[in-house]
C-alpha positions as CSV (number, residue, x, y, z in Angstrom):
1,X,3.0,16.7,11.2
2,X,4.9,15.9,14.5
3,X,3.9,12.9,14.8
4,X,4.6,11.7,11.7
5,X,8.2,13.1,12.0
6,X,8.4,11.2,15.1
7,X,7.2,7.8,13.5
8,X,10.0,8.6,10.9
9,X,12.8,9.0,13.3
10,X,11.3,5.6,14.9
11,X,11.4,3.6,11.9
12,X,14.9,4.6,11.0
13,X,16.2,4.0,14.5
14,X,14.7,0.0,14.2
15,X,16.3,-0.1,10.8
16,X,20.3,1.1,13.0
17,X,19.4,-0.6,15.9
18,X,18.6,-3.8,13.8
19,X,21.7,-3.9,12.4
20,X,23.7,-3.3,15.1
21,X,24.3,-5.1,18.8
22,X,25.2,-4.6,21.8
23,X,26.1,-1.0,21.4
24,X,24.8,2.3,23.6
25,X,21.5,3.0,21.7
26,X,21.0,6.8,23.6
27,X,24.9,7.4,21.9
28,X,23.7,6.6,18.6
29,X,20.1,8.7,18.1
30,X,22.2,11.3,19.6
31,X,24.6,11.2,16.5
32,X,21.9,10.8,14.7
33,X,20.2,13.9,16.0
34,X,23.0,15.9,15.1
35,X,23.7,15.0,11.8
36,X,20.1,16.4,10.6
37,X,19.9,19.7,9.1
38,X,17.0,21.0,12.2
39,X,19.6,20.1,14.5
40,X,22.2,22.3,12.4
41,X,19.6,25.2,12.1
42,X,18.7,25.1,15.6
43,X,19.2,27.4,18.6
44,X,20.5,26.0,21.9
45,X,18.0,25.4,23.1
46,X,16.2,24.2,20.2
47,X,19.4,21.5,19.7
48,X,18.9,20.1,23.3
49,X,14.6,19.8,22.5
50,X,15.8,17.5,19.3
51,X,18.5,15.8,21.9
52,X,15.8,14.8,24.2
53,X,13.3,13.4,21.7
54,X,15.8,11.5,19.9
55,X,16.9,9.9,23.2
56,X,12.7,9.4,24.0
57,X,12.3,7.4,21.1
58,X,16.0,5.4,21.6
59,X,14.8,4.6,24.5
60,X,11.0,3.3,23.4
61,X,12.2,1.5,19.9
62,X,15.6,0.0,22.3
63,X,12.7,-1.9,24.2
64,X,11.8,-4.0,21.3
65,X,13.6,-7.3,20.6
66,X,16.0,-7.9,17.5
67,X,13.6,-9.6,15.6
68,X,10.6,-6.5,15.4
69,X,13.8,-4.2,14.8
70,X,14.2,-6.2,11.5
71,X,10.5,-6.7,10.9
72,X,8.9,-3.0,11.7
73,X,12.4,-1.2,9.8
74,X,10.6,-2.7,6.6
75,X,7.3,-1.3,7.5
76,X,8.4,2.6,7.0
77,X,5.9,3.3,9.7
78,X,6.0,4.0,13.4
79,X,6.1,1.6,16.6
80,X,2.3,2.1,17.6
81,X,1.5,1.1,14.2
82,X,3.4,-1.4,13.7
83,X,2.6,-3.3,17.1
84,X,-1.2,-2.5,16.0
85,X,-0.9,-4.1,13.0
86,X,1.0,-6.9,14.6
87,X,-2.5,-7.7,17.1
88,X,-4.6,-7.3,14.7
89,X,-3.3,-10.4,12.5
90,X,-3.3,-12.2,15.8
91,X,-6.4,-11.2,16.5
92,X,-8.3,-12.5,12.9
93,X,-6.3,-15.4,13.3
94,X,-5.1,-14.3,9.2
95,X,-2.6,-17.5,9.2
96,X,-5.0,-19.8,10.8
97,X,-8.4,-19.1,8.8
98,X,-8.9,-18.8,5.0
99,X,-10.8,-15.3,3.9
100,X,-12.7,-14.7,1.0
101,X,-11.9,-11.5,-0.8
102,X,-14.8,-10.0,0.3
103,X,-14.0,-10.3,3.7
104,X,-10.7,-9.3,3.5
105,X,-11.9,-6.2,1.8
106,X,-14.1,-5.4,4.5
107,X,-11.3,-6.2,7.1
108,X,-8.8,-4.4,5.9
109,X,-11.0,-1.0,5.0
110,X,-12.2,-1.4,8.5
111,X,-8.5,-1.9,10.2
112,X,-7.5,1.2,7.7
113,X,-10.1,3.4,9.0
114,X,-9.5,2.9,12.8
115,X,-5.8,3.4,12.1
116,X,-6.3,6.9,9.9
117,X,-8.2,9.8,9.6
118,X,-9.9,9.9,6.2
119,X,-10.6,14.0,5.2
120,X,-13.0,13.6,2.8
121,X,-15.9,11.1,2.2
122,X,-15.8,9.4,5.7
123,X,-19.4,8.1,5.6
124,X,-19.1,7.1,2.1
125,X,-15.6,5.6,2.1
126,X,-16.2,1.9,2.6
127,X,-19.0,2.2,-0.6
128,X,-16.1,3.6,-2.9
129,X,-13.1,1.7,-2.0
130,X,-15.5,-1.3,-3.2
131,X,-16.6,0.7,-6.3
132,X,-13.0,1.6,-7.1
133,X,-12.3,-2.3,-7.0
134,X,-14.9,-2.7,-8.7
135,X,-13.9,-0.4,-12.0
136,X,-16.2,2.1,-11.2
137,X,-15.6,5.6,-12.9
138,X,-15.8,8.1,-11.2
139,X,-18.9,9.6,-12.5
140,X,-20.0,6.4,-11.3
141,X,-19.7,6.7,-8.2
142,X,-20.7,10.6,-8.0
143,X,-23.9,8.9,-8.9
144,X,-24.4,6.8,-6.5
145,X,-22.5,9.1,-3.6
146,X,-23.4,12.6,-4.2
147,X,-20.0,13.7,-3.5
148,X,-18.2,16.3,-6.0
149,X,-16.1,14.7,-8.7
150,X,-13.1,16.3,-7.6
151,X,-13.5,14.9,-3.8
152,X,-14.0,11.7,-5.7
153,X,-10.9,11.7,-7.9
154,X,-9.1,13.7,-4.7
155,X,-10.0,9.9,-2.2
156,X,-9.5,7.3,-4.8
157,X,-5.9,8.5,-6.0
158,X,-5.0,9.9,-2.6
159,X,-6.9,8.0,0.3
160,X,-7.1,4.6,-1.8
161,X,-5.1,3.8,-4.3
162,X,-1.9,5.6,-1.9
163,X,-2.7,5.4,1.5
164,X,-4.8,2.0,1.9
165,X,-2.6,0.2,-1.0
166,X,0.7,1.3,1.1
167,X,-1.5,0.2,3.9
168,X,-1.9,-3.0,3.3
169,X,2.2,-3.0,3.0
170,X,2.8,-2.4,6.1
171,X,0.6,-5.7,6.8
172,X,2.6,-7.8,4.8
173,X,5.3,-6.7,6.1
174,X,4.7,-7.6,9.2
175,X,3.0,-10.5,8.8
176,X,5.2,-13.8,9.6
177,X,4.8,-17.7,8.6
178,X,6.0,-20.5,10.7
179,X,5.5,-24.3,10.2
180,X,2.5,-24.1,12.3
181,X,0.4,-22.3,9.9
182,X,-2.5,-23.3,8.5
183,X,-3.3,-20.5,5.7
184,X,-0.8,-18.2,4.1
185,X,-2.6,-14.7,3.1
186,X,0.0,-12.8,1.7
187,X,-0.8,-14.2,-2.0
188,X,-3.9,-12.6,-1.5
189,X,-3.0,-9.4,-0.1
190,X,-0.6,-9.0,-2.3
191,X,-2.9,-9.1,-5.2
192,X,-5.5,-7.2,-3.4
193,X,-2.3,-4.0,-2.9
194,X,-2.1,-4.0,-6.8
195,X,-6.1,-4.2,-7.1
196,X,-6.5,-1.4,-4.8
197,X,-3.4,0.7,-6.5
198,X,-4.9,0.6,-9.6
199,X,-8.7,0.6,-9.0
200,X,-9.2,-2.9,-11.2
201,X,-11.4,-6.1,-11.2
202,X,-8.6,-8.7,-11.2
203,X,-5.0,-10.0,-11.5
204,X,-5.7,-9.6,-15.4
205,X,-6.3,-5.7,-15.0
206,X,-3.5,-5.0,-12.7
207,X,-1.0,-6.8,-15.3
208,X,-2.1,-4.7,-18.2
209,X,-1.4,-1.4,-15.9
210,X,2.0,-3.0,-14.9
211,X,2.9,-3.9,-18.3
212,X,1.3,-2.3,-21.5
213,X,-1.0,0.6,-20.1
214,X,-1.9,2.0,-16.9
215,X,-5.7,3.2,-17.5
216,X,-8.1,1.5,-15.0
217,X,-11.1,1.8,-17.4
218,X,-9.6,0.2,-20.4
219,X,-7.3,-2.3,-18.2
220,X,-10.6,-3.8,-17.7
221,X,-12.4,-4.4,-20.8
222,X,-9.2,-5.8,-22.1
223,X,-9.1,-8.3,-19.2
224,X,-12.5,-9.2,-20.4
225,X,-11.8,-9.8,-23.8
226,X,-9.1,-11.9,-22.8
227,X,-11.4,-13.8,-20.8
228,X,-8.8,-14.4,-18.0
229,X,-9.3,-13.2,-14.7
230,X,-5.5,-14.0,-13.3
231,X,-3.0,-13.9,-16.5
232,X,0.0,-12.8,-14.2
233,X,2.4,-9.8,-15.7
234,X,5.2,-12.0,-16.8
235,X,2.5,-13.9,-19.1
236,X,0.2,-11.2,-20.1
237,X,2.6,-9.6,-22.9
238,X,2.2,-13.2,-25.0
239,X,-1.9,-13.4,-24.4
240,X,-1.8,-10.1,-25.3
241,X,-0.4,-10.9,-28.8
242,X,-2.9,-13.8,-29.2
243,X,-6.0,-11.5,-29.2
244,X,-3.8,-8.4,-30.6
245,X,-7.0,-8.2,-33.0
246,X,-9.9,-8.1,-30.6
247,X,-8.1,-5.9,-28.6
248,X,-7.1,-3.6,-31.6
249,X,-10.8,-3.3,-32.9
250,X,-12.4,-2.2,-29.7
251,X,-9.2,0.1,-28.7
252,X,-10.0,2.0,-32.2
253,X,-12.6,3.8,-30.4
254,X,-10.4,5.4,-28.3
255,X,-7.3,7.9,-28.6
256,X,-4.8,6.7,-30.8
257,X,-1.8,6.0,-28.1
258,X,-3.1,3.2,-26.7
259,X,-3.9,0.7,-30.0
260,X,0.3,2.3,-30.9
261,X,1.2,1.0,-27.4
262,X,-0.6,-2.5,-28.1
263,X,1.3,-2.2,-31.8
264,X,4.8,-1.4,-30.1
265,X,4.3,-4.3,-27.7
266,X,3.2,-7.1,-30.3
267,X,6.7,-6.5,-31.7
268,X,9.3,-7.7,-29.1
């Protein structure tokens, strides 16, 4: 809990200090300090604690030139983070090589596990994060894991679909293109955040949970009876209406909302 108050205060002080120059940094995370409401609440004693910290992380985020100010304030995460992240797309060379999705799946569960502590279904994590891409229910994957249904539903919604998806935002954005690069990931990763949001099979699924319904399972077979894999959400409203009637016969098997939400939708 401390230290994730601690990365807070950090990342708002980049967002001040990168909009500001050439002005006494200690000066301004004191005034910062006490306008919170701890500081208010505090003791004496307890007031010149939050003083000092404050100062302490002034005086670590002042180190850092203007231009990480700008980049890590967009992150919403702390320095040590940030500057991990930062080596770590250095070090795979992510704007100089092209990755498969399959190895930047692997990459980035691997970065994501060194980087956070996972509570629940350590040993098994990497197996469902690929299931959960992969559509898998969750009865699924209790299956194939032997881990409780609830744990299941408790590290896809929490673990994945939160923690890894907002994850992978702090990656993009970090990451930074220049002239000089050969490959540009962040189309990639960007679809691969929404994949791993929503548990879905492709750029098809994810629009349908964007735009008409956001139910994983069904986002799916819809993507396959449209027979496109990456119908982007701005287009998949129109394909959609094209095969209303496909869609409506195998929807009729299922709870009522969801054929009246592909109805409602058909008539804009």
């Amino acid at each position: 809990m401390r230290k994730r108050v601690a990365e807070t205060i950090e990342n708002h002080l980049c967002f001040i200090f990168s909009t500001v120059e050439n002005v006494d940094k200690q000066k301004i995370a004191v005034e910062l300090c006490k306008s919170t409401l701890a500081y208010f609440m505090a003791n004496d004693e307890e007031k010149a604690l939050l003083e000092r910290m404050f100062s302490v992380i002034a005086l670590k985020v002042g180190k850092l030139d203007h231009l990480r100010l700008q980049k890590y304030s967009k992150t919403m995460i702390g320095v040590d983070l940030s500057l991990q992240i930062e080596k770590w797309i250095v070090e795979n060379s992510l704007t100089q090589r092209n990755y498969s999705n399959e190895q930047m799946v692997n990459m980035l569960i691997s970065f994501f596990l060194k980087t956070h502590k996972i509570k629940k279904g350590t040993d098994s994590f990497v197996g469902i994060c690929q299931m959960w891409l992969n559509g898998c229910s969750f009865d699924e994957i209790n299956k194939r894991t032997s881990l409780p249904i609830a744990d299941i539903e408790d590290i896809c919604s929490k673990s994945v679909s939160y923690e890894l998806s907002f994850f992978v935002g702090n990656i993009i954005d970090v990451i930074e293109l220049s002239d000089e690069d050969i490959a540009n990931p962040l189309p990639n990763l960007l679809l691969l955040q929404r994949r791993i949001k929503y548990g879905v099979k492709s750029e098809t699924a994810v629009s349908v949970c964007g735009k008409v319904f956001n139910e994983r399972f069904l986002a799916n077979l819809m993507a396959e009876k449209m027979r496109h894999d990456a119908i982007t959400t701005d287009k998949i409203v129109s394909v959609v209406k094209s095969y209303k009637d496909d869609i409506l016969s195998f929807l009729s098997n299922y709870p009522t909302y969801f054929s009246e939400r592909i109805e409602w939708i058909c008539m804009g």
